[in-house]
C-alpha positions as CSV (number, residue, x, y, z in Angstrom):
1,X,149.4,62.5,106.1
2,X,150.4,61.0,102.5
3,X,152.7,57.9,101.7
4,X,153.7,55.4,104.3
5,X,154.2,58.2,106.5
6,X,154.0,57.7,110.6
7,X,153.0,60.2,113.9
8,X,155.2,59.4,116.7
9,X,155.1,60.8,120.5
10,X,157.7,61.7,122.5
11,X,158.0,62.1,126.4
12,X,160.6,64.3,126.8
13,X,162.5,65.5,129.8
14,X,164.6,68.9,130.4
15,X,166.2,70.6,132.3
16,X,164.9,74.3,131.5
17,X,167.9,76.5,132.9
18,X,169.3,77.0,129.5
19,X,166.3,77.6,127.4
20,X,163.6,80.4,126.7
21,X,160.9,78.2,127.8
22,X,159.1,75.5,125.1
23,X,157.9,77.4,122.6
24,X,160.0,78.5,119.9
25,X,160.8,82.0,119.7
26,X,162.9,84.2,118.1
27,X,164.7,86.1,120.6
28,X,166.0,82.5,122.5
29,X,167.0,78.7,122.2
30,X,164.1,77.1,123.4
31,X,163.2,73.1,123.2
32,X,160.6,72.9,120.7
33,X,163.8,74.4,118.5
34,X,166.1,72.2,119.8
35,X,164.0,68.9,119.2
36,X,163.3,69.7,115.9
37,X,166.5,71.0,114.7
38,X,167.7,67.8,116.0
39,X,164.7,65.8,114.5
40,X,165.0,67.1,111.2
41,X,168.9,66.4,111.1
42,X,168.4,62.6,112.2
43,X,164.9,61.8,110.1
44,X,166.8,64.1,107.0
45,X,163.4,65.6,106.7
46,X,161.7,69.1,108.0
47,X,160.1,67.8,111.3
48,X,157.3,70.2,113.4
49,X,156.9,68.8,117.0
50,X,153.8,70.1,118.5
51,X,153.9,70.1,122.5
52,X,151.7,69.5,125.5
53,X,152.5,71.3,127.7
54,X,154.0,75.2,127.0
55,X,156.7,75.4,129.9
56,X,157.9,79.1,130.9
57,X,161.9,80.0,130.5
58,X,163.7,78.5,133.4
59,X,160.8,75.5,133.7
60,X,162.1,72.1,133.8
61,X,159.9,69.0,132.4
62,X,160.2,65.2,133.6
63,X,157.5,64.2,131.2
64,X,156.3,66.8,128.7
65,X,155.4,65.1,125.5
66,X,155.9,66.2,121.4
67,X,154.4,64.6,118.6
68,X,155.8,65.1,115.3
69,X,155.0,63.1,111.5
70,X,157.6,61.4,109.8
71,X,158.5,59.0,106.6
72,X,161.2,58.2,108.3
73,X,161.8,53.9,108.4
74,X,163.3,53.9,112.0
75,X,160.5,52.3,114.7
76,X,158.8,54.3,116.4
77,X,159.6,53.3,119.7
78,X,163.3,53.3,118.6
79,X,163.4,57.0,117.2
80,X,164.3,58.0,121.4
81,X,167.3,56.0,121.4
82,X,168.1,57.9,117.9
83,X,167.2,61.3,118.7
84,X,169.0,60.9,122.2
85,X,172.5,60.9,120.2
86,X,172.3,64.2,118.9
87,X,170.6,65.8,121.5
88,X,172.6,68.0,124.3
89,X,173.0,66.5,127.5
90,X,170.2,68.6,129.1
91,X,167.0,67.5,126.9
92,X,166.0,63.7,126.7
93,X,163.8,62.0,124.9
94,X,162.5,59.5,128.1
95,X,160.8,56.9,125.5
96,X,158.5,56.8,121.8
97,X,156.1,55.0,120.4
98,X,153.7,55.2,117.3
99,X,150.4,56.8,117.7
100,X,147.4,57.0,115.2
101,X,147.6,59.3,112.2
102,X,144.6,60.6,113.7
103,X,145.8,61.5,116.8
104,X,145.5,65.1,117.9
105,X,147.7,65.9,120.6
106,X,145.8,69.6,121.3
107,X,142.4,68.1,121.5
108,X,143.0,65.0,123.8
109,X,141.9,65.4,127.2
110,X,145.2,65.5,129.3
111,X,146.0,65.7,133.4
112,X,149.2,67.3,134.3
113,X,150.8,67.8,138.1
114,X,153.8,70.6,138.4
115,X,155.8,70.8,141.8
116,X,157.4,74.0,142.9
117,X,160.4,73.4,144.7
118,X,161.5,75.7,147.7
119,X,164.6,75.5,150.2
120,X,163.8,77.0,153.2
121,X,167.2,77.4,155.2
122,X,169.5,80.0,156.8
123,X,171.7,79.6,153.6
124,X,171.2,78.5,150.3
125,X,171.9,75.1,149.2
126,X,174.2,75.4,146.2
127,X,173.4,71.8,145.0
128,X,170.0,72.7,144.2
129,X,170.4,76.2,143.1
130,X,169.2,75.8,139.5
131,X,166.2,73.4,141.0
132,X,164.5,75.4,143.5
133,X,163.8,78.9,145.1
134,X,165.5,79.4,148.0
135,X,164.2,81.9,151.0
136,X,165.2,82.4,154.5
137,X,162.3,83.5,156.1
138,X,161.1,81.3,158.3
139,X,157.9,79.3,156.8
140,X,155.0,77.9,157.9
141,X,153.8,75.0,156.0
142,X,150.4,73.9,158.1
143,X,149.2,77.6,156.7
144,X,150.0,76.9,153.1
145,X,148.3,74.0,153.6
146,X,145.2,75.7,155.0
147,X,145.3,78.4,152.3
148,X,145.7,75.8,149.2
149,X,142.4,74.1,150.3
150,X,140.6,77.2,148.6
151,X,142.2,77.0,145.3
152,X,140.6,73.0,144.8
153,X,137.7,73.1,142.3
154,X,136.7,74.7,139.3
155,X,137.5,78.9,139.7
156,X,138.1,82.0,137.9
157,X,141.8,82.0,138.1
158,X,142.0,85.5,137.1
159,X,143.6,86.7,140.1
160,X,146.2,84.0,139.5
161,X,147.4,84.7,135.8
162,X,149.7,86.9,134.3
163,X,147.7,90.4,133.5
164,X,147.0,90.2,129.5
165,X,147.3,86.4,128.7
166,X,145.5,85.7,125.5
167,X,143.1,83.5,126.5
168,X,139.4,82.4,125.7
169,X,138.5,81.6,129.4
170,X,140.2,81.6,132.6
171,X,138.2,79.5,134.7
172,X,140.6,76.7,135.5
173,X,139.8,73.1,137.4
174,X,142.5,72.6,140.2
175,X,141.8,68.5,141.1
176,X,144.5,68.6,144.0
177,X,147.2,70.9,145.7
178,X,149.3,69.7,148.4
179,X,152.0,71.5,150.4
180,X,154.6,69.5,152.1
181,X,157.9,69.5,154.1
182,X,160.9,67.2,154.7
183,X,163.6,68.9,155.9
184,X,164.6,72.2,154.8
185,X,162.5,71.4,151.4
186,X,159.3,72.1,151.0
187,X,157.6,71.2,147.8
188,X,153.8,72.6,146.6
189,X,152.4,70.2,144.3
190,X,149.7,71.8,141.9
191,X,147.4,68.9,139.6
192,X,144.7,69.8,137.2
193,X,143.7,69.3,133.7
194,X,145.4,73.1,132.1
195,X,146.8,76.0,133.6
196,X,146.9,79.8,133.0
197,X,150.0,81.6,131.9
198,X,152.3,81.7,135.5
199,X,149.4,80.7,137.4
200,X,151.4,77.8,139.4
201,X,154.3,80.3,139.8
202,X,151.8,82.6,141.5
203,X,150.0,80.3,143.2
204,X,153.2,79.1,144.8
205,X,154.5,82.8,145.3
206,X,151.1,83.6,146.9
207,X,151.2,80.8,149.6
208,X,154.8,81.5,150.3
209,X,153.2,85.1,151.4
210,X,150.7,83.0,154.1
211,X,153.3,80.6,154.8
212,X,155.8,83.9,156.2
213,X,152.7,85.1,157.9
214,X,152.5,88.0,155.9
215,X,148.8,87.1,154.5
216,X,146.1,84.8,156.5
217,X,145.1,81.8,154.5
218,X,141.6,82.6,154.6
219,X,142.5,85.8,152.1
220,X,143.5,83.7,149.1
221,X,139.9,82.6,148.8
222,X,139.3,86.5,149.0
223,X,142.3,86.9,146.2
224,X,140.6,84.4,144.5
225,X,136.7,86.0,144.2
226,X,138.5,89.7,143.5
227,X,139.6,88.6,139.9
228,X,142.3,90.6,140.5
229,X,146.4,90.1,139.9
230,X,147.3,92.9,142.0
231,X,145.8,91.1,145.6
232,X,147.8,87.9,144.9
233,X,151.6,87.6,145.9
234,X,154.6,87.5,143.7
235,X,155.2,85.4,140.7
236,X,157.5,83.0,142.0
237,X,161.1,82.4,140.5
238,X,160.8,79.7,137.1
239,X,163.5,77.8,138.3
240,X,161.7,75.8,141.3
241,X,159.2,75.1,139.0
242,X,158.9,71.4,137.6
243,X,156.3,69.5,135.3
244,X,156.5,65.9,136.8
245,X,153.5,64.1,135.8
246,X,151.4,64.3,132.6
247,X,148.7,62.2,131.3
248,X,147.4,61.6,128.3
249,X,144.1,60.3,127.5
250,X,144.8,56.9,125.7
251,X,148.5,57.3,126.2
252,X,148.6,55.1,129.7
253,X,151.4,53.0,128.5
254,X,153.7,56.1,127.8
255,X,152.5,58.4,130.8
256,X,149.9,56.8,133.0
């Protein structure tokens, strides 16, 4: 970058229920658009946020991060109080700092965790209808459990990934899954260093299926060895779907 120019990163937080996912697009408002639309009207110059972590439509984020280049004078670390002015009430820019111009937010090494969110109840819980998938069917947690033990490790998510993604590889690294209850809430927690298109979503609509005792936990690590979309369950709804923890090589300070 030229001049006295500056990169700056963003953690950002959003709630997805209004948006077409991260990525801009043109057939939807989406939150790359919105940040820099926003950006570019507070810094008075054409801003380009580049983001970590491509969320689905319907996906919320407590911590995805956006890094962007600027000539702009205001502090680095100051630019989230700024931007936080302008932007609508459900996108937030949770803190900023300066980074070095050489910093390549695609090429660091990052570690992310989603949670998918579930109500399991006789009726649905309108409080935390845009937060989570509700189902009545009675579920079994201890067998979700069971069934995510066979997804840990490095795999061939194939089976797991929306049919068509455009991607160079999909063998995947899960580090940790959990699935726990409290209540009528039970929430699958998914960590790993990148996922495939909807993978989460069917990972979670997949142990749902053992959890109602429809599929025995030892056929997911059949589901997973068949390579195939078609033997996993259902791609579970976006909007129990959250990215809660992301981390940065480098970046501790910011999201360790």
């Amino acid at each position: 970058m030229n001049g006295e120019g500056k990169r700056v990163l963003l953690r950002v937080a959003y709630d997805g229920t209004a948006y077409h996912g991260w990525q801009r697009q043109q057939n939807g408002m989406t939150v790359q658009q919105v940040l820099e639309e926003t950006l570019t009207e507070l810094l008075q110059e054409k801003t380009i946020v580049t983001g970590a972590s491509r969320t689905d439509a319907g996906v919320h984020a407590l911590c995805n991060a956006a890094v962007f280049d600027t000539h702009a004078r205001i502090p680095g670390e100051k630019i989230c109080y700024a931007v936080n002015q302008r932007l609508p009430q459900d996108i937030r820019a949770v803190a900023s700092r300066e980074v070095s111009l050489d910093f390549d937010l695609k090429k660091s090494r990052t570690h992310k965790t989603y949670e998918y969110r579930i109500v399991n109840a006789p009726f649905p819980n309108p409080v935390k209808r845009l937060y989570s998938h509700f189902t009545y069917v009675p579920c079994n947690v201890e067998r979700m459990r069971t069934a995510s033990g066979y997804l840990v490790g490095e795999h061939d998510f194939r089976a797991f990934c929306t049919v068509g993604a455009q991607v160079e590889t999909t063998i995947r690294r899960v580090t940790d899954i959990s699935a726990t209850r409290e209540g009528e809430d039970i929430t699958i927690a998914v960590s790993g260093n990148g996922f495939l298109y909807n993978m989460v979503r069917i990972i979670a609509g997949t142990l749902l299926e053992v959890g109602y005792g429809r599929m025995e936990p030892e056929r997911v690590e059949e589901i997973l060895v068949s390579k195939e979309r078609k033997n996993a369950g259902p791609t579970a709804p976006a909007c129990g779907l959250c990215l809660t923890r992301l981390q940065i090589e480098g970046i501790q300070d910011l999201y360790g």
